[in-house]
N, C-alpha and C positions, 0 to 999 in steps of 0.2 A: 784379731786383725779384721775379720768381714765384720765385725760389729762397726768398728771404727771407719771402714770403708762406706757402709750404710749411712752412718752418721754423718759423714762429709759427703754423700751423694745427698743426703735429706734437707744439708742447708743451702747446698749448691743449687737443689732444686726450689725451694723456697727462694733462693733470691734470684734465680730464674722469673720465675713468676709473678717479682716485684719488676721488673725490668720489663716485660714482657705485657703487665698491666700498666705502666708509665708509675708505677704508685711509691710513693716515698718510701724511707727505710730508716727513720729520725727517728734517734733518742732524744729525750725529754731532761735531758743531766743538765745539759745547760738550758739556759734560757735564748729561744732564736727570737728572731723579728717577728716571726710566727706562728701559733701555735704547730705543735708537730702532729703529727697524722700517724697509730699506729696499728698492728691488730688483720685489718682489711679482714674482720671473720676469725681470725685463726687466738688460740688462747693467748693470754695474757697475763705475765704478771707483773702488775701494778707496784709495787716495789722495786722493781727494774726502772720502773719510768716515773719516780717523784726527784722532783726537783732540790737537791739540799739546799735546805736554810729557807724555802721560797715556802708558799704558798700555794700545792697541786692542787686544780680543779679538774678530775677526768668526765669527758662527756661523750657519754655513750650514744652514738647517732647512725641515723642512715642516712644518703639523698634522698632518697626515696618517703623520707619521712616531712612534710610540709613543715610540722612544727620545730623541728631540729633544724630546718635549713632557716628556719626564722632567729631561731634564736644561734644561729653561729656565727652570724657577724657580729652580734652584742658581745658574746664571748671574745672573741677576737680585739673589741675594743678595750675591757677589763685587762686581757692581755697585755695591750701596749700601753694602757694609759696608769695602771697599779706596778709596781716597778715590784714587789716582792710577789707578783702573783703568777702565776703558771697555769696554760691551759695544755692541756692534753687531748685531744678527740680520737676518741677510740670508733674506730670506721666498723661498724659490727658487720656488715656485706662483706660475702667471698666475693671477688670480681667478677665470677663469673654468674651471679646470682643477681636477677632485677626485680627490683620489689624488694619491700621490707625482708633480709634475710634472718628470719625469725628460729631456722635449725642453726643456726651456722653455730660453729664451736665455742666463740665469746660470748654469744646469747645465751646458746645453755650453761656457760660459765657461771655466769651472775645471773641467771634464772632471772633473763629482763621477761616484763610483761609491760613495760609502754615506755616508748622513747620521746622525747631526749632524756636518759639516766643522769642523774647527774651524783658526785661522788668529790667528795672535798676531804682533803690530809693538810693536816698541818704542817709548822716549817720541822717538825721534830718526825714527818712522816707518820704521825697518827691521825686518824680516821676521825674527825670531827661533826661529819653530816653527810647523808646520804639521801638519793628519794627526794620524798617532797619536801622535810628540812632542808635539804642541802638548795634545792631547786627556789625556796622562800629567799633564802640568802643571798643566794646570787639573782635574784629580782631585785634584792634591796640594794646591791653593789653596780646592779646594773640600771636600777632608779638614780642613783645619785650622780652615777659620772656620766650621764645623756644629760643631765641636767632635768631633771623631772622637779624636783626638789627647790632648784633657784641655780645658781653658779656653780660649774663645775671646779668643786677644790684640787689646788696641786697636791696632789699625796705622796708623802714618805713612805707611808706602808700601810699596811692593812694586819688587822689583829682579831683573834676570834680569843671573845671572853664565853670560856665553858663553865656552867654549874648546874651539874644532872641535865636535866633533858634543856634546861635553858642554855641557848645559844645568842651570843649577840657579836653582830659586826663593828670593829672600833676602827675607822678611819685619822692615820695622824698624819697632819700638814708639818709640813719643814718649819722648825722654830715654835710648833706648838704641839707637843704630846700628849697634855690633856683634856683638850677639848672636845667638848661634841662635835661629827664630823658639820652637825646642820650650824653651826657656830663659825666655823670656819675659815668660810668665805663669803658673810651675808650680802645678804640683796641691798641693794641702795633705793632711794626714792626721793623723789624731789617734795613730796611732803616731809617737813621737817620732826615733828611730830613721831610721824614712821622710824626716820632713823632714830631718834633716839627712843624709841620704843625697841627696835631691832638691838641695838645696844647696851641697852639696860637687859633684855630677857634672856641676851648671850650670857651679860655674867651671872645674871641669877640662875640662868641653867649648868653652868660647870661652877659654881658655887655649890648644888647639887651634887652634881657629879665626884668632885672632892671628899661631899661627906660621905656619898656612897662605895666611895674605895677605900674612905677610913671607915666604914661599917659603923660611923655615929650615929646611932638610932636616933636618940634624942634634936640634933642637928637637923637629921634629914625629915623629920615630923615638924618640925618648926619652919621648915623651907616649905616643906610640901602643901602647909597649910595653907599659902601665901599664892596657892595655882589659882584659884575661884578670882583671886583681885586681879591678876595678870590676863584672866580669861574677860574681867569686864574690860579689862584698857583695849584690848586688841579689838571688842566690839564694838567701842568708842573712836577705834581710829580707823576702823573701814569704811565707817559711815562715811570718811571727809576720802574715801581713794573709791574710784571708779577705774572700768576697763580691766585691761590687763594689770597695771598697778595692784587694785582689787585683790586678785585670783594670785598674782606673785607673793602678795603679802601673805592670803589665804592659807598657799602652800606651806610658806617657811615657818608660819607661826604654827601649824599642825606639825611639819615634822618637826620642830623641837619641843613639842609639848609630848609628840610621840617617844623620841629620844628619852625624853625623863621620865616616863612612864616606864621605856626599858630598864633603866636605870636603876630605879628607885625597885622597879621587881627584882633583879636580882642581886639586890643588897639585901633587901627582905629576905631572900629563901636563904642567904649566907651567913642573917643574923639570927633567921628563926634557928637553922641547923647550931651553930655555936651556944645557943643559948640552948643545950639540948633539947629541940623540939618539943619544949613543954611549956615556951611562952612564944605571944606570938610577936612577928616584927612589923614593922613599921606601915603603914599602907599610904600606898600612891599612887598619881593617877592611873589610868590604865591606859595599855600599850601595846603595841603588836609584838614587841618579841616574844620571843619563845611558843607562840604559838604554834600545834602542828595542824600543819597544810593536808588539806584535802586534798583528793585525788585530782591531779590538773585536769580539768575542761580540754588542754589544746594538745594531750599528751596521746599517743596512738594508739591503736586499737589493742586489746589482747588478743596475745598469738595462739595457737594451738596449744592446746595442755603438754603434749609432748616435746613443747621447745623448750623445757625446762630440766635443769639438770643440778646435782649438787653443783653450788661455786668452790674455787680451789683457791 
């Protein structure tokens, strides 16, 4: 009976002190208008707070930290604007703690050593990227819907293609499943030339793409070869675009040369593995996925040795 009395004096005081600091007390089960806020410091488990069917993104932050208050309104935008995604910001500061709360009990949780953490599960609730994978990804989810890229696409959903350490983000628009996200919604231009350049390289890029999910070696070595002639046309038709035109083209024609470099690598490591890793598979351009990220530049200091603790 005093146990059970302890235990309802222990929650009563905890939401005391959410009350008491103005601070929220959101679950993460549904999806709100806004990301939820939860933790303020105190443990967490992360399995209590994924989204079913969605897309969690948990992001480990302080105010106190410059680079997390930078990057949480982009979070927030990812939030509203990907309809199967989910943000979570885990507030790693007790309330009553100013400055980076580097002891607090979620810190030593997940043994953070530089914030903004970031931590991504998928819609089945598995752990897909963490760190600085996870923090690449969501650069690249947060390149494309600011519009870094050319036009921001209406998206149905977001999909993460896993194979071993290669990670790739698959963006699909309503009425188009298999496209490349840089496919889209391409950029227009009043040189004619351009469009139909932009048009033509869409299809031969998910022309690609097709062979690389049928794993057609042969297919995608006969596509692939055909990048060197596509790379002279786009050099041939920047010459005739100036300004911004220029630099919009610039962009669109890298990221979907990049796209199929993702592409193309990891149908390679799915065809080397099938072919019992004793032939090798197809080679194509090169590309930023899968790459693992360096330590961020804009990520916080390490805390003291002692803020670290097993995670649970």
């Amino acid at each position: 009976m005093k146990k059970a009395i302890h235990t309802i004096l222990a929650i009563l005081a905890v939401l005391a002190l959410g009350v008491a600091a103005n601070v929220p007390v959101t679950r993460a089960a549904e999806k709100g208008a806004e990301p939820a806020v939860i933790s303020h410091g105190a443990k967490v488990t992360l399995a209590d707070n994924l989204s079913a069917g969605n897309i969690t993104v948990f992001d480990f932050s302080s105010k106190y930290c410059p680079p997390c208050m930078a990057l949480s309104p982009k979070l927030d935008m990812l939030h509203t604007k990907i309809p199967n995604l989910v943000v979570v910001k885990v507030d790693i500061n007790r309330p009553s703690i100013k400055g980076i709360d580097w002891k607090s009990p979620v810190a030593q949780q997940f043994k953070l050593h530089e914030i903004p953490h970031i931590k991504i599960y998928d819609a089945d609730g598995k752990l897909v990227a963490q760190s600085d994978q996870a923090m690449s990804l969501i650069q690249s989810a947060i390149n494309l819907m600011s519009g870094k890229y050319g036009p921001t696409p209406k998206l149905q959903r977001l999909e993460f293609k896993k194979d071993d350490d290669r990670i790739a983000l698959f963006f699909h628009a309503p009425g188009d499943m298999t496209a490349l996200p840089s496919t889209q919604n391409p950029p227009t231009f009043k040189n004619a030339d351009a469009n139909e350049y932009v048009k033509s390289y869409s299809a031969y890029a998910n022309e690609i793409l097709a062979a690389c999910n049928a794993k057609d070696s042969a297919k995608i070595q006969a596509l692939g070869a055909n990048l060197n002639d596509w790379d002279a046309k786009s050099k041939a038709i920047l010459k005739n675009l100036k300004g911004d035109g220029a630099m919009k083209f610039l962009k669109w024609d890298t990221w979907v040369t990049d796209e199929i470099g993702d592409a193309i690598g990891m149908a390679n490591d799915m065809i080397a593995r099938d072919m019992n890793k004793g032939k090798k598979g197809v080679k194509g351009s090169k590309g930023k996925g899968g790459k693992k990220g360096k330590a961020r530049p804009d990520s916080t200091p390490t805390p003291p040795t002692d803020a670290a603790n097993a995670e649970n």
